[in-house]
DRENDO-1510 file (C-alpha; in Angstrom, 1 decimal, always signed):
<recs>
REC; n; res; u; v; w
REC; 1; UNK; +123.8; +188.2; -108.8 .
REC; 2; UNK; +121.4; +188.6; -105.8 .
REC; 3; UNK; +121.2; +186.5; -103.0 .
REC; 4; UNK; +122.8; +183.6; -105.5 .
REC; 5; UNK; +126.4; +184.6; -105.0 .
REC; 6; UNK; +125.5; +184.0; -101.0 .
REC; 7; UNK; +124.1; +180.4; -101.8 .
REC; 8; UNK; +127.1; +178.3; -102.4 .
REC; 9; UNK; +128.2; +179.4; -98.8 .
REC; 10; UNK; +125.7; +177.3; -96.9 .
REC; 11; UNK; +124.6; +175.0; -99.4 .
REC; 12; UNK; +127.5; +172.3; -98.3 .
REC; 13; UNK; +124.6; +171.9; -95.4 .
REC; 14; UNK; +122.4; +169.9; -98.1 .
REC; 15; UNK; +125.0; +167.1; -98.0 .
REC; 16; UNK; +125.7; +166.2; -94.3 .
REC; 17; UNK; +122.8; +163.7; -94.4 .
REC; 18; UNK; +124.6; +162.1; -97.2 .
REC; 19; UNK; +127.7; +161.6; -95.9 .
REC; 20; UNK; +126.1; +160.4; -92.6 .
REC; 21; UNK; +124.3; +157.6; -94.4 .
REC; 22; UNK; +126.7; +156.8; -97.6 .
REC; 23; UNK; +129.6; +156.0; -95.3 .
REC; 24; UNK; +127.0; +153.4; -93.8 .
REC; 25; UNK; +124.8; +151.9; -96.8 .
REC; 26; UNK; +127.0; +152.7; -100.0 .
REC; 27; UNK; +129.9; +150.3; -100.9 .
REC; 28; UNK; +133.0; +151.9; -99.1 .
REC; 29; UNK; +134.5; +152.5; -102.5 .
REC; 30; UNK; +131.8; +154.2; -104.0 .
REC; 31; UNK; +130.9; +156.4; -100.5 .
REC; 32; UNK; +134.7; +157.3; -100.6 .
REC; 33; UNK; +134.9; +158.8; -104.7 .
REC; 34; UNK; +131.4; +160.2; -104.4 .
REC; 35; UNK; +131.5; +162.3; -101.4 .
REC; 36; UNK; +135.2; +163.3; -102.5 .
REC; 37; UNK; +133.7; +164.8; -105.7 .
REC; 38; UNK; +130.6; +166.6; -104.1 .
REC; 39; UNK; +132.5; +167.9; -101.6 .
REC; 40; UNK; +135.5; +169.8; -104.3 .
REC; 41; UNK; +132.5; +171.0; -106.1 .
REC; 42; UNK; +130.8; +172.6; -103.2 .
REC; 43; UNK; +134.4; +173.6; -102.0 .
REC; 44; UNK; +135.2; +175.7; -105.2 .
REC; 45; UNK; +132.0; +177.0; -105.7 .
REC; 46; UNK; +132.5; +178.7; -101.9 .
REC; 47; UNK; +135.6; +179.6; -102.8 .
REC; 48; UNK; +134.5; +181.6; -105.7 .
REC; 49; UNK; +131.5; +183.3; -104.8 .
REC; 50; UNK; +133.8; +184.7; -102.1 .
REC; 51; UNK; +136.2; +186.1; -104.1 .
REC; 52; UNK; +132.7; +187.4; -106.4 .
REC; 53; UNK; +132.0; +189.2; -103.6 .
REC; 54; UNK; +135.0; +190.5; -102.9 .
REC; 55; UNK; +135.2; +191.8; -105.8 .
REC; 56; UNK; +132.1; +193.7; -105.8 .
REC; 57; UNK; +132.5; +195.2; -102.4 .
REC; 58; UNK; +135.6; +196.9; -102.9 .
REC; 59; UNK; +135.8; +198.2; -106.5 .
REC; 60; UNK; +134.8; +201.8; -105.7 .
REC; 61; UNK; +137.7; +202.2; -102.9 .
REC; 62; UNK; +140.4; +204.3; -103.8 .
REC; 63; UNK; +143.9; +203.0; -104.5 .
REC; 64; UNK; +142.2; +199.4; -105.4 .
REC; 65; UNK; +144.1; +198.0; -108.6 .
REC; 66; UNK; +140.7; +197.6; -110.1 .
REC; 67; UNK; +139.7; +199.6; -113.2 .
REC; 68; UNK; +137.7; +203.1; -112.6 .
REC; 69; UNK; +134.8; +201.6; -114.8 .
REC; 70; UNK; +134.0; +199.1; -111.7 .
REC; 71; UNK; +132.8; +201.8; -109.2 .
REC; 72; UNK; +130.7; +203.5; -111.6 .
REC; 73; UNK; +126.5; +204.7; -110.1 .
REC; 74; UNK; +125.5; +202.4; -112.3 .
REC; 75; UNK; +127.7; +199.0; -112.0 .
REC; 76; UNK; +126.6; +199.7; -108.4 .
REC; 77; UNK; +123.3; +199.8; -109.2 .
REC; 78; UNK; +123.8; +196.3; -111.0 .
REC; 79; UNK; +125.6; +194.2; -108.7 .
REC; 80; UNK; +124.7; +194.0; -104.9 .
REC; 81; UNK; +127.9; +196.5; -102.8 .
REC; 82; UNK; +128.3; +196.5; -99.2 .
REC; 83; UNK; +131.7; +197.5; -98.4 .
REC; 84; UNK; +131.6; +196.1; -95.1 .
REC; 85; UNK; +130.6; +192.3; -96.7 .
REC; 86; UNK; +133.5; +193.4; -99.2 .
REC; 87; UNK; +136.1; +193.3; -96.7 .
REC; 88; UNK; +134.5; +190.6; -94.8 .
REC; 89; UNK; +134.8; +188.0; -97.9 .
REC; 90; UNK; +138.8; +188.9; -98.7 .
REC; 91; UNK; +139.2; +188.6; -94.7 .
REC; 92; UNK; +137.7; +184.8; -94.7 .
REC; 93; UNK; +139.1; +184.2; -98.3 .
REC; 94; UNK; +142.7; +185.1; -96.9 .
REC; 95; UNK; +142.0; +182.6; -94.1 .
REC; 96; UNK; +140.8; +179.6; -96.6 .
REC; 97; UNK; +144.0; +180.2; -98.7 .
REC; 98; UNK; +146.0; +179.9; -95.7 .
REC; 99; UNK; +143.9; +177.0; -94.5 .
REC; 100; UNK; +144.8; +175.0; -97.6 .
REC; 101; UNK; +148.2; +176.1; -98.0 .
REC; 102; UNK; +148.7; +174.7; -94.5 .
REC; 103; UNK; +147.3; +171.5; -95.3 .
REC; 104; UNK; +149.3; +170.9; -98.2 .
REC; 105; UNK; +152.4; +171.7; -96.4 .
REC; 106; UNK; +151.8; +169.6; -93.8 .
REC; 107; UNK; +151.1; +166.7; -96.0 .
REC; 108; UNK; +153.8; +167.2; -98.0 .
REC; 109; UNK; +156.0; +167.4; -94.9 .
REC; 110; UNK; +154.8; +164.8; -93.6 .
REC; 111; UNK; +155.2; +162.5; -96.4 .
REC; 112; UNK; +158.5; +164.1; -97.1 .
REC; 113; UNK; +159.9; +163.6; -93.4 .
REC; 114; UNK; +158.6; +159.9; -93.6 .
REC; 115; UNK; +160.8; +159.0; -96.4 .
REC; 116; UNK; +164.0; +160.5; -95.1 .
REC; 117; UNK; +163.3; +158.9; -92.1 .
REC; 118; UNK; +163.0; +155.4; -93.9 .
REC; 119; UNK; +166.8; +156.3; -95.6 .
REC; 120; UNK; +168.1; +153.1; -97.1 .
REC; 121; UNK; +166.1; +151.0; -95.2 .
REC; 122; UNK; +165.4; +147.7; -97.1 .
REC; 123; UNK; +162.1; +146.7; -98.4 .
REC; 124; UNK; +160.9; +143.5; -98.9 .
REC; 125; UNK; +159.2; +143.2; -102.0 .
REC; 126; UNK; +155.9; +140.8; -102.4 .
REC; 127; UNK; +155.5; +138.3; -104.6 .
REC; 128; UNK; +153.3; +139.1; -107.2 .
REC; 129; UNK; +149.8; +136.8; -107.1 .
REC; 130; UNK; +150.1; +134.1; -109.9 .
REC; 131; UNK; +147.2; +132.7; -111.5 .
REC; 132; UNK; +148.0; +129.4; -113.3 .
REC; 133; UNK; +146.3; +130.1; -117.4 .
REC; 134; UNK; +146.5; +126.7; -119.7 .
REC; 135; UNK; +148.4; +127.2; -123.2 .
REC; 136; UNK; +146.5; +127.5; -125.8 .
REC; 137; UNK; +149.4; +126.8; -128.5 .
REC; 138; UNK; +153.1; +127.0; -128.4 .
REC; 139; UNK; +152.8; +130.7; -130.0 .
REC; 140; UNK; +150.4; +132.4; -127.9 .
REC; 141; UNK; +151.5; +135.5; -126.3 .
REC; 142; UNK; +151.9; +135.3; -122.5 .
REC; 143; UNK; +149.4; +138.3; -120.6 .
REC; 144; UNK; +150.8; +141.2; -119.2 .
REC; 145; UNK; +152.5; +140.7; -115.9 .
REC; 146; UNK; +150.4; +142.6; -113.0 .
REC; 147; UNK; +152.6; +145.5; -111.0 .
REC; 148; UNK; +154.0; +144.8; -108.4 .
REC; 149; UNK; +152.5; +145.2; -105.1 .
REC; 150; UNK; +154.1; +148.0; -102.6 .
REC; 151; UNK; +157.0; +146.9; -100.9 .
REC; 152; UNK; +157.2; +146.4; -97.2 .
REC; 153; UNK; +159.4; +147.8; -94.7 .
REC; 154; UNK; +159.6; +146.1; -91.0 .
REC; 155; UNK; +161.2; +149.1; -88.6 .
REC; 156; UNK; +162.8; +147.5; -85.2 .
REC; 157; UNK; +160.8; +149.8; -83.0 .
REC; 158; UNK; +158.9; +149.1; -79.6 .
REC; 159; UNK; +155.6; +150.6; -80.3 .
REC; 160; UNK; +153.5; +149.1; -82.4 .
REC; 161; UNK; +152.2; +151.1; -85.8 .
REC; 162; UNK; +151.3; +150.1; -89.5 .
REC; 163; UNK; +151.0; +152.8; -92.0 .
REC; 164; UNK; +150.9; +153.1; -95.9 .
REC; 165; UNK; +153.5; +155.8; -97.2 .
REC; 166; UNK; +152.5; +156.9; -100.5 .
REC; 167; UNK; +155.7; +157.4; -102.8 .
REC; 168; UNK; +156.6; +160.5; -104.7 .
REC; 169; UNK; +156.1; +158.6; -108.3 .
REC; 170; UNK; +155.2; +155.2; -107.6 .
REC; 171; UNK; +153.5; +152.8; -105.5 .
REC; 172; UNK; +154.5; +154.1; -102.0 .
REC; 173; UNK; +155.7; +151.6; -98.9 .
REC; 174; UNK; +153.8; +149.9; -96.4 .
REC; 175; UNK; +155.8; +150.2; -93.0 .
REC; 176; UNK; +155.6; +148.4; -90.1 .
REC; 177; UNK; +156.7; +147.8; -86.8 .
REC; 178; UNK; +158.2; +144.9; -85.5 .
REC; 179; UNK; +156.0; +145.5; -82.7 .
REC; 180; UNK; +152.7; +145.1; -84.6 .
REC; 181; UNK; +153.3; +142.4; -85.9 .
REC; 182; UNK; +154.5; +140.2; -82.6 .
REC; 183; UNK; +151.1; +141.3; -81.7 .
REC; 184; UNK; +149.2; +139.4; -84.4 .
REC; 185; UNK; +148.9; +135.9; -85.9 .
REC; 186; UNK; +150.6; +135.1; -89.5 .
REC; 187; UNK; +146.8; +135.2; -90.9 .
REC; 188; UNK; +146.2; +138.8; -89.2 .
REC; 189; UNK; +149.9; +140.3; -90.6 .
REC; 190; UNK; +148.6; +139.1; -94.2 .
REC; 191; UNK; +145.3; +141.3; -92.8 .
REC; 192; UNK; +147.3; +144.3; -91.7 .
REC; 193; UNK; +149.8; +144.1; -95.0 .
REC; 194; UNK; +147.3; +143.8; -97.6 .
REC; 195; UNK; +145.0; +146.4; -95.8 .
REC; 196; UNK; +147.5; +149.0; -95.9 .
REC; 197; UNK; +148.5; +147.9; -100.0 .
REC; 198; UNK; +145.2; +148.5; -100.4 .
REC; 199; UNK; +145.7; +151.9; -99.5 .
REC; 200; UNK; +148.3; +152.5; -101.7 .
REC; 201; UNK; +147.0; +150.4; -105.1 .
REC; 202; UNK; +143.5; +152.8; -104.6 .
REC; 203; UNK; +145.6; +156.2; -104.4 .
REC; 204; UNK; +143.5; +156.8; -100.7 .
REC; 205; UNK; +146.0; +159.5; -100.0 .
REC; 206; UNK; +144.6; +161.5; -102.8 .
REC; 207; UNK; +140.8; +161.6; -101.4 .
REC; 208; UNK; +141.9; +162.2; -97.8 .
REC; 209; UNK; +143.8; +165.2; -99.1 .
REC; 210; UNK; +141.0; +166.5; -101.2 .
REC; 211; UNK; +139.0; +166.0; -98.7 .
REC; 212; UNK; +140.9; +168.0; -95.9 .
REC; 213; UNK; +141.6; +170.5; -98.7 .
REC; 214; UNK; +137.4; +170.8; -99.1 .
REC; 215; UNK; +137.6; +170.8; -95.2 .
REC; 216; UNK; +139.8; +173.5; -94.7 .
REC; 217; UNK; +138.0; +176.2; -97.5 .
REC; 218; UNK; +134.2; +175.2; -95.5 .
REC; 219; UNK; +134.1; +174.5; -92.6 .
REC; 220; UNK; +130.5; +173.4; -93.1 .
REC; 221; UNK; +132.0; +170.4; -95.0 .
REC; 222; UNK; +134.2; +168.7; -92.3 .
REC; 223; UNK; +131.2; +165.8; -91.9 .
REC; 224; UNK; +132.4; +164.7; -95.6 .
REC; 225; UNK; +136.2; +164.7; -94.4 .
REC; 226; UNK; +135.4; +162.1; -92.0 .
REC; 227; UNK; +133.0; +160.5; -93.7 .
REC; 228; UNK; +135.4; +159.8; -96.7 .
REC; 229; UNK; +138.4; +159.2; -93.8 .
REC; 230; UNK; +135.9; +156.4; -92.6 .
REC; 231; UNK; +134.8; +155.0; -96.1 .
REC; 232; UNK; +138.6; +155.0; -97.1 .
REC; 233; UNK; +139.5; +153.0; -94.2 .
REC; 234; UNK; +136.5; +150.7; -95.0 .
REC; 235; UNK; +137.9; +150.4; -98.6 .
REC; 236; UNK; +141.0; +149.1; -97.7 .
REC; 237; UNK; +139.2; +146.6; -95.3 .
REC; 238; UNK; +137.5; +145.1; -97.8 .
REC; 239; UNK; +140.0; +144.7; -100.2 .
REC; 240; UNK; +142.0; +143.1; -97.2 .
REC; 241; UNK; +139.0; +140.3; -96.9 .
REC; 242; UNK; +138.8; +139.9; -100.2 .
REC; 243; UNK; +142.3; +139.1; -100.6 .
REC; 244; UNK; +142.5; +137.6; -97.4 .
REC; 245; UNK; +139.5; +135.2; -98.1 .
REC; 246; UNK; +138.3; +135.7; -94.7 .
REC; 247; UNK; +136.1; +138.8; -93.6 .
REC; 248; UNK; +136.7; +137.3; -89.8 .
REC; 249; UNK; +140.4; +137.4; -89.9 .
REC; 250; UNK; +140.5; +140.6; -90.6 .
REC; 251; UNK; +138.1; +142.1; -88.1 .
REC; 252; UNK; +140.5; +140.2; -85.6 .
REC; 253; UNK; +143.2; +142.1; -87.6 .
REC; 254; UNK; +141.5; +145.4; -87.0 .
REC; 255; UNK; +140.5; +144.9; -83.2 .
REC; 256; UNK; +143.9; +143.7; -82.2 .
REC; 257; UNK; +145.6; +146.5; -83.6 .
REC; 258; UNK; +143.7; +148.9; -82.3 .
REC; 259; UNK; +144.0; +147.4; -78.9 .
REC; 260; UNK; +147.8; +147.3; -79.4 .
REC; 261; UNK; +148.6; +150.1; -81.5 .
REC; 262; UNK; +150.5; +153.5; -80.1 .
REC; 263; UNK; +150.5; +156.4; -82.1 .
REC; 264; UNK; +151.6; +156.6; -85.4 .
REC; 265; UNK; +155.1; +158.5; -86.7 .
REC; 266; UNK; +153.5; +159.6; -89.4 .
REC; 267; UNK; +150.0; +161.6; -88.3 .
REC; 268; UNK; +147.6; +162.5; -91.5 .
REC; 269; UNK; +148.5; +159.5; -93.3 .
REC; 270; UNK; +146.5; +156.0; -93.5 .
REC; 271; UNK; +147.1; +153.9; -90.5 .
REC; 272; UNK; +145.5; +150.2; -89.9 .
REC; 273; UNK; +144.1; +151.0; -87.0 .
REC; 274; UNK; +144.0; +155.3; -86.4 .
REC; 275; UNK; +141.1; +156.2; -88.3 .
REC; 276; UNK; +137.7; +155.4; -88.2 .
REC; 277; UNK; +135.3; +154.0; -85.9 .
REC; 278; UNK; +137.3; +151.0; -85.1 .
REC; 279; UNK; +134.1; +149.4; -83.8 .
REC; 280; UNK; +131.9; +150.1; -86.5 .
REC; 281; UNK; +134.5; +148.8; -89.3 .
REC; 282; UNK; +134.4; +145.3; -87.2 .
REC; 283; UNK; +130.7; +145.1; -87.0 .
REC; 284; UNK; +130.9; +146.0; -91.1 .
REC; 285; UNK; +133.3; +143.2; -91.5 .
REC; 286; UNK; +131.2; +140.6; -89.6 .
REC; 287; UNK; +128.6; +141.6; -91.4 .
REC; 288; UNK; +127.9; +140.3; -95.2 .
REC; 289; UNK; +129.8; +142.2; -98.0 .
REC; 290; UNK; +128.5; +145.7; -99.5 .
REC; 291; UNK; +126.7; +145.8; -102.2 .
REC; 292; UNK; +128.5; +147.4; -104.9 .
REC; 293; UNK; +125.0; +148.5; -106.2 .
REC; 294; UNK; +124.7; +152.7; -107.2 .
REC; 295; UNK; +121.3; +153.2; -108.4 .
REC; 296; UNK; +118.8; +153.0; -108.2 .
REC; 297; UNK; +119.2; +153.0; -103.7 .
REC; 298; UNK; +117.4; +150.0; -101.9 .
REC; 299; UNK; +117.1; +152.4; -99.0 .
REC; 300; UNK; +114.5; +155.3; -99.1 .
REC; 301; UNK; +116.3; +157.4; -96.6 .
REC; 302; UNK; +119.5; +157.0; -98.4 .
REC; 303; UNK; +117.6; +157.8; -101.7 .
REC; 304; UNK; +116.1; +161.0; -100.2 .
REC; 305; UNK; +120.0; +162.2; -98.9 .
REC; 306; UNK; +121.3; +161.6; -102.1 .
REC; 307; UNK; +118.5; +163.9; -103.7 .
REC; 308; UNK; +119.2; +166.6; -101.6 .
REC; 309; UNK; +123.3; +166.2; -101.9 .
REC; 310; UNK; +122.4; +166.4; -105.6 .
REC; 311; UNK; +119.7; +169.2; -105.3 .
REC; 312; UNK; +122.5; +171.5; -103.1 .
REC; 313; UNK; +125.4; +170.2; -105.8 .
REC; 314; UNK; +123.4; +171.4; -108.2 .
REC; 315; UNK; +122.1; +174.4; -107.1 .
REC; 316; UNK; +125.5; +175.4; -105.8 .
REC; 317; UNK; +127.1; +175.2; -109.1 .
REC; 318; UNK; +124.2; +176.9; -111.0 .
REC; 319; UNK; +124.5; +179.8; -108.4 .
REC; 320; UNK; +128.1; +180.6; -108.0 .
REC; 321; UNK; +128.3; +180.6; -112.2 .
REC; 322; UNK; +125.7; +182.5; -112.5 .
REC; 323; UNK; +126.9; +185.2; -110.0 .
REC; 324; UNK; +129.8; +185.0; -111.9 .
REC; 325; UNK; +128.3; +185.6; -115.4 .
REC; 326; UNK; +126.5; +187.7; -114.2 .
REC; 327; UNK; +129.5; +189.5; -112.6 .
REC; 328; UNK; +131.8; +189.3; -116.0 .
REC; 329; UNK; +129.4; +190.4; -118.5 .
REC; 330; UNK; +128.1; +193.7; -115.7 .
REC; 331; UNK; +132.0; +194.5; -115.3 .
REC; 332; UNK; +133.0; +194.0; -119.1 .
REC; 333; UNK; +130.6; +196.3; -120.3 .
REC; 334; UNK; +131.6; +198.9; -117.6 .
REC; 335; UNK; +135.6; +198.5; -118.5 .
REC; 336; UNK; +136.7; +200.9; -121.2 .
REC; 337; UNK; +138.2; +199.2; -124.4 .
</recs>
């Protein structure tokens, strides 16, 4: 084990230039699933090497449920012990497990008190795009109709809000107030509506969540939890232009809401206009489209983050499983048959 099963504990550091500069140069798409999946990998291999070395520093204390063969000279002799380190990792391990048990209650509350609030409310349902397809004989087979988009909800309230309410097994709501959208022109609403479906249709509630969740067990990766906050919000803008047809309209979307908007009912959950730089997603907007481009990077500086995001992934995984092969085959040689 060695100084390996302490590695995965600061290694998250390698990726903070990464998420500084993918949230900026990568498509927002592409930023939002990548830094999602480096930071769970980083965030269990934390998360296991703490309960490694809790293991090792208290398997000689008396009364532990562990088997005698653990405390043995010469499975201390092995594995690295400090009692003190021991008591330290269950201590913060405790702390992470109640970090990310509070998140997903919160969420989950959050989500949950947002739908009773909504009740019976009606919901307007969007036409589904159609796309005009000539026949090609009087038997051909007609293409699968597309799902339909989320559904819309208008709530008679005087502060203005937009949010995207993911649903318990299907495609979720997009509420508004009637506020927001007195505040906007018929081009912007379109904006604001199929900004927040796109929130929805991409599942954006799921990456903000593992992302808290990766958050909440090191602190050393909150720079990806807004970073993939950001890109998410930049997602959905883009899918909004593309839709709309009109990168412009949007960023007038985007500013006017934010100018407008109060605070939303529903905190921790996808709003037009409550995360993100707002400034920074209008200046992307003005700007030409992302490139959708991976790899090989046209940027050096973003090609030498993403080496060391990889590098840390990397070596992050390699050390917390070998500490923990390391660990099992040590401890299952010392445990009686």
């Amino acid at each position: 084990m060695g100084v390996f099963v302490v590695l995965p504990l600061v290694l998250p550091l390698t990726a903070w230039p990464m998420s500084r500069l993918a949230e900026r140069r990568l498509h927002p798409r592409t930023a939002t699933v990548l830094l999602t999946c480096v930071g769970a990998i980083l965030a269990v291999c934390s998360t296991l090497c703490l309960a490694l070395l809790g293991v090792v520093g208290t398997a000689q204390l008396p009364g532990n449920p562990l088997p005698d063969g653990w405390a043995a000279p010469e499975v201390r002799a092995a594995v690295p012990y400090d009692e003190n380190v021991g008591f330290a990792a269950i201590g913060v391990l405790a702390l992470v497990a109640a970090a990310c048990g509070h998140t997903l209650w919160r969420h989950y509350r959050v989500r949950n008190g947002a739908w009773r609030a909504l009740g019976d409310l009606p919901a307007e349902p969007a036409p589904a795009p159609t796309t005009a397809t000539p026949a090609t004989s009087a038997t051909a087979t007609k293409p699968p109709a597309p799902p339909a988009p989320p559904a819309l909800t208008v709530l008679p309230d005087e502060v203005p809000y937009a949010y995207a309410l993911p649903g318990r097994a299907g495609s979720g709501r997009v509420v508004v107030s009637d506020a927001m959208l007195a505040g906007l022109g018929a081009p912007e609403r379109r904006a604001l509506v199929a900004h927040e479906r796109a929130h929805l249709t991409g599942r954006h509630h799921r990456y903000l969540l593992a992302s808290r969740l990766t958050a909440s067990a090191n602190p050393f990766l909150r720079p990806l939890w807004t970073a993939v906050a950001f890109s998410a919000e930049r997602w959905a803008d883009e899918e909004a232009a593309r839709e709309v047809g009109d990168r412009r309209v949007v960023a007038t979307a985007v500013g006017k809401a934010a100018l407008i908007s109060g605070p939303s009912p529903a905190p921790g959950i996808a709003g037009f206009a409550a995360v993100g730089p707002v400034p920074r997603r209008i200046a992307a907007l003005l700007g030409p489209v992302p490139s959708a481009r991976l790899w090989p990077p046209t940027d050096g500086s973003l090609y030498a983050a993403a080496l060391i995001a990889a590098a840390g992934t990397a070596a992050s995984a390699l050390s917390s499983l070998n500490a923990a092969v390391a660990l099992f085959v040590v401890l299952k040689a010392a445990t009686p048959l």
